[in-house]
C-alpha positions in Angstrom: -30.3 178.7 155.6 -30.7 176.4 152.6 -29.4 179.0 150.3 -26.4 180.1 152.3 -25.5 176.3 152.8 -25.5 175.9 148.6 -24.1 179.2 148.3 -21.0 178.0 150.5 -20.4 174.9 148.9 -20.8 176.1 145.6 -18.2 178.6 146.3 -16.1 175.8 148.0 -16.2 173.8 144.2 -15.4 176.5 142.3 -12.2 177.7 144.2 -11.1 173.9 144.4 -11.8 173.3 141.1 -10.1 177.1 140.2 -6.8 175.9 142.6 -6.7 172.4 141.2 -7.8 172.1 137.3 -4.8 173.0 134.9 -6.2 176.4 133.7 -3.2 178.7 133.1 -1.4 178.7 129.9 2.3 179.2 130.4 5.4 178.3 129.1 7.2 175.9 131.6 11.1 175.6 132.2 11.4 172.6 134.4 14.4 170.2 135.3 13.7 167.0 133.1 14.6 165.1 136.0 12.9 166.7 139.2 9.7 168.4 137.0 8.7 170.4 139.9 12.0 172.4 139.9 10.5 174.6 137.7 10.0 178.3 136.5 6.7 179.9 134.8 6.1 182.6 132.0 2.8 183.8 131.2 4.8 186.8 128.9 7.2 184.2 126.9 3.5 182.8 125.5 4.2 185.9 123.4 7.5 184.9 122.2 11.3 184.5 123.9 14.7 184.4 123.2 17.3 181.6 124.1 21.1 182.6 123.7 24.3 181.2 124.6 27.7 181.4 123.5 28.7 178.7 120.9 30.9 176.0 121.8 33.3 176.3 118.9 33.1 180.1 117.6 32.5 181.5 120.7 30.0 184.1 119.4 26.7 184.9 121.2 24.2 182.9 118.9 20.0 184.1 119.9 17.9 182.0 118.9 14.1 183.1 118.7 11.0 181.6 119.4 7.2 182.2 119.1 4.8 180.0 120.6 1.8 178.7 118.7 -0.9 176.7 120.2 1.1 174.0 121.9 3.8 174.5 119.7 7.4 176.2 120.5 8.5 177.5 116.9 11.8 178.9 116.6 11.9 181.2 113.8 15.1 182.5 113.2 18.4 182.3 114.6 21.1 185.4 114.9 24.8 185.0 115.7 28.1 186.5 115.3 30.4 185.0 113.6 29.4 182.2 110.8 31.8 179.0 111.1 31.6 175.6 112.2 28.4 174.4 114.1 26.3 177.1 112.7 23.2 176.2 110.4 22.7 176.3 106.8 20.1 178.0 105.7 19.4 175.5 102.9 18.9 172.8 105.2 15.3 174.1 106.2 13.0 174.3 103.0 12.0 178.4 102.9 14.6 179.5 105.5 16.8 182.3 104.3 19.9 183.7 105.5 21.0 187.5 105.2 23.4 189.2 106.7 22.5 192.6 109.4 24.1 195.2 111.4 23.5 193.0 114.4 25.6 189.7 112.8 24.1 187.1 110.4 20.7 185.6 110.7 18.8 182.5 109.1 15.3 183.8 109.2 12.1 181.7 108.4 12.9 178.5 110.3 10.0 177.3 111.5 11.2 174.5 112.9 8.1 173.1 115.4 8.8 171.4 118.6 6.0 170.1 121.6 9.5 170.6 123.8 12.7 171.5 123.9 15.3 170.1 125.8 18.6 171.8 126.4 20.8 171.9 129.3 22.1 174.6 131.8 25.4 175.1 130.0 28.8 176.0 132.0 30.7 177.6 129.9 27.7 178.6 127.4 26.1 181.2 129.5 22.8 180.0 128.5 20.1 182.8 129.0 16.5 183.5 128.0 14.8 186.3 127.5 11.5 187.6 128.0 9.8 190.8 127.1 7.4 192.2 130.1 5.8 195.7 129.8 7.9 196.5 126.7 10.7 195.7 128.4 13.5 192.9 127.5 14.5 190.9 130.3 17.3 188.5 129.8 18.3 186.3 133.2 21.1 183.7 133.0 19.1 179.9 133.4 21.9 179.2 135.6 20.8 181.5 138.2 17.4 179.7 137.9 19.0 175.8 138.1 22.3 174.5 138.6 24.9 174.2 136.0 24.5 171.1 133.6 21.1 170.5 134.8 18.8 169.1 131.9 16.1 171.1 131.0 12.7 170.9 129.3 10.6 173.7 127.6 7.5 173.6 127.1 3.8 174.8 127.2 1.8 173.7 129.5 -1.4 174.6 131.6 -0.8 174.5 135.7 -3.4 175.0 138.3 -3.8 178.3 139.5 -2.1 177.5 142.7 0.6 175.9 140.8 1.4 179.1 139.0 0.8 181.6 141.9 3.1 179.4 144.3 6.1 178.6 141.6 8.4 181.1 140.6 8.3 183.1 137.5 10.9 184.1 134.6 11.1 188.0 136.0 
């Protein structure tokens, strides 16, 4: 009886501790101002893409990220048209610009950030993109939260019950 009463409650710790201690790496999407409003992506670990249409050019601008340790990295930058608002590549020591088939792109960025704050964008369209089973999946953040809401991205570790219960970048 002994054993099945230590077996129990062993088994009792270790799913509360499972369910309760921040264990799964993700990156988070969260509203800065209600931080459980949130969405979770085990895939964009691998890398994502933000996009949006610039404010002045109007041109779809990607802008890509890796994620390293706790470290969102965004490595290049591709966009349409090259005017006003857009980056110079000289501005970031190594970064290079070239132009491609797909538009023009600064490439070698690395420009490191713990988070990165941004917000849902009327007229912007702001979207970001995860690849899932080889598969690109791009969902508009304002389907996700509400128009100019303030958001921060990050990577974080939840609970396992954090991440099973909130919902997920498809």
């Amino acid at each position: 009886m002994k054993k099945i009463l230590f077996f129990v409650a062993a088994f009792i710790l270790f799913a509360v501790a499972m369910l309760t201690v921040p264990a799964v790496r993700c990156v988070s999407v969260s509203n800065r101002k209600i931080p459980d409003e949130r969405v979770l992506s085990i895939a964009a670990l691998k890398g994502f893409v933000i996009s949006y249409t610039h404010s002045v050019n109007k041109g779809r601008v990607h802008d890509y990220y890796t994620c390293d340790g706790g470290m969102l990295v965004l490595g290049k930058t591709v966009f349409v048209s090259y005017g006003a608002g857009i980056p110079e590549a000289s501005e970031t020591d190594g970064a290079f610009f070239e132009v491609t088939d797909d538009g023009y792109v600064i490439n070698n960025l690395n420009r490191r950030l713990k988070k990165l704050v941004m917000a849902v964008g009327v007229i912007a369209e702001h979207a970001i993109s995860v690849s899932k089973n080889g598969q690109d999946k791009e969902i508009l953040l304002k389907t996700l939260f509400a128009p100019q809401t303030s958001l921060v991205l990050e990577i974080k570790k939840v609970p396992l019950i954090t991440y099973l219960f909130s919902r997920h970048i498809p």
